[in-house]
C-alpha positions in Angstrom: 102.6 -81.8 -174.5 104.0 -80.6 -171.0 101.6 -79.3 -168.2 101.5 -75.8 -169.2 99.4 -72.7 -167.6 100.0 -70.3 -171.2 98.5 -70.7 -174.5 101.4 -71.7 -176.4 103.1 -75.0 -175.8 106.6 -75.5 -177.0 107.4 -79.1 -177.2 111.3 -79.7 -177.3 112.5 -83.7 -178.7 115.6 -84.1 -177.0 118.2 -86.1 -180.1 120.3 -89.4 -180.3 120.8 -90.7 -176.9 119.2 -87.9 -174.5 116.0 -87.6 -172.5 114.3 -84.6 -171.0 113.5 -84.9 -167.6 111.4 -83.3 -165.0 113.1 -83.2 -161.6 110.1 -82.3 -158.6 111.1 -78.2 -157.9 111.8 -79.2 -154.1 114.8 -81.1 -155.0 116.4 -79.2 -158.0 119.0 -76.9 -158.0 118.5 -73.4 -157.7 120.8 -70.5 -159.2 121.3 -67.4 -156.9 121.6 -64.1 -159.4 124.9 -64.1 -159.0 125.0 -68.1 -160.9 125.8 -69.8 -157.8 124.1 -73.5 -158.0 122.6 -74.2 -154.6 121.3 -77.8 -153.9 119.1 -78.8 -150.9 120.4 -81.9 -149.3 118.0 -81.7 -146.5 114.9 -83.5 -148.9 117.1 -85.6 -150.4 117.7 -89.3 -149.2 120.5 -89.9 -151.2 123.0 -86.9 -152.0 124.5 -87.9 -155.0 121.4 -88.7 -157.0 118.1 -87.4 -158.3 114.8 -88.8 -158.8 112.9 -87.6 -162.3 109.7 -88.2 -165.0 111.4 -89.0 -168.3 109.0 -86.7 -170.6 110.3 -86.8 -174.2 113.5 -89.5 -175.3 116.1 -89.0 -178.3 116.4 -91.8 -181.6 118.5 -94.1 -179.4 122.4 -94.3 -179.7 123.9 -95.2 -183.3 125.8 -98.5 -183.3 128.7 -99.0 -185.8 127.1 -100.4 -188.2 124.8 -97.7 -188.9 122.0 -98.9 -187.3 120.2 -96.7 -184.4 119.8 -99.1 -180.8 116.5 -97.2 -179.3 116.5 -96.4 -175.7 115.2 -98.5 -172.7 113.0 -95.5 -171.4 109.8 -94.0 -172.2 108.0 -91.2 -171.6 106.6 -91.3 -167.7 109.4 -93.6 -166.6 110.9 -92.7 -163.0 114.8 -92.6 -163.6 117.5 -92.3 -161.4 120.2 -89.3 -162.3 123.9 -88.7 -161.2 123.9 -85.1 -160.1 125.7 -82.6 -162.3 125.3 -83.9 -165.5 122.3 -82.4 -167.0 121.6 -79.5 -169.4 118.8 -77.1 -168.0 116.6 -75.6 -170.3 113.4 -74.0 -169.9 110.3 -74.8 -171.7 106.8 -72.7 -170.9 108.2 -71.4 -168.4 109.1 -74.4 -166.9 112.6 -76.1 -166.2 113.8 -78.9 -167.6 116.2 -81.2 -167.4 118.4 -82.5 -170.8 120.6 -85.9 -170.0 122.9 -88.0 -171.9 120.9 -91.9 -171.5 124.4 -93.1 -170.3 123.8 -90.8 -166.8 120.6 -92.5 -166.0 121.8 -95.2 -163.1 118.9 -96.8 -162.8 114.4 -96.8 -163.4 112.9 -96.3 -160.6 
């Protein structure tokens, strides 16, 4: 389960190719009320990417033969992201991070 300060824990399993992601609060975007997306480049070392704590990962991606090709991550693995191309979501109060495997440059 997530760190979590309420009593119920919601645990979300991200499908096929995706991983859910924790990105430190300091360096993810924030959304004015208005849905602007702000982004602090003044903490980051490189603008374009991310750092973030893989916490749940999908099946893997289906091949087309049928069979399903699991992914090279697991759950506490320091990935790189390309910015933009995550899903938030929030979980127990707590925002997360949904990405496509392929959008992952590199573990950390």
């Amino acid at each position: 389960m997530y760190e979590t300060a309420g009593d119920i824990a919601v645990r979300l399993r991200p499908l096929k190719d995706r991983i859910l992601v924790r990105i430190p609060d300091d360096k993810a975007p924030t959304t004015t009320a208005s849905g602007i997306v702000l982004i602090s480049t003044e903490n980051s070392d490189i603008v374009d990417t991310l750092i973030g704590t893989v916490l749940e990962v999908g099946t893997g991606h289906r091949l087309s033969d049928g069979t399903i090709q699991p992914l090279d991550f697991k759950s506490g693995d320091q990935v790189m992201l390309k910015r933009w191309v995550w899903i938030p979501v929030d979980v127990n109060n707590e925002k997360l991070y949904l990405v496509k495997s392929d959008d992952v440059l590199a573990k950390v």
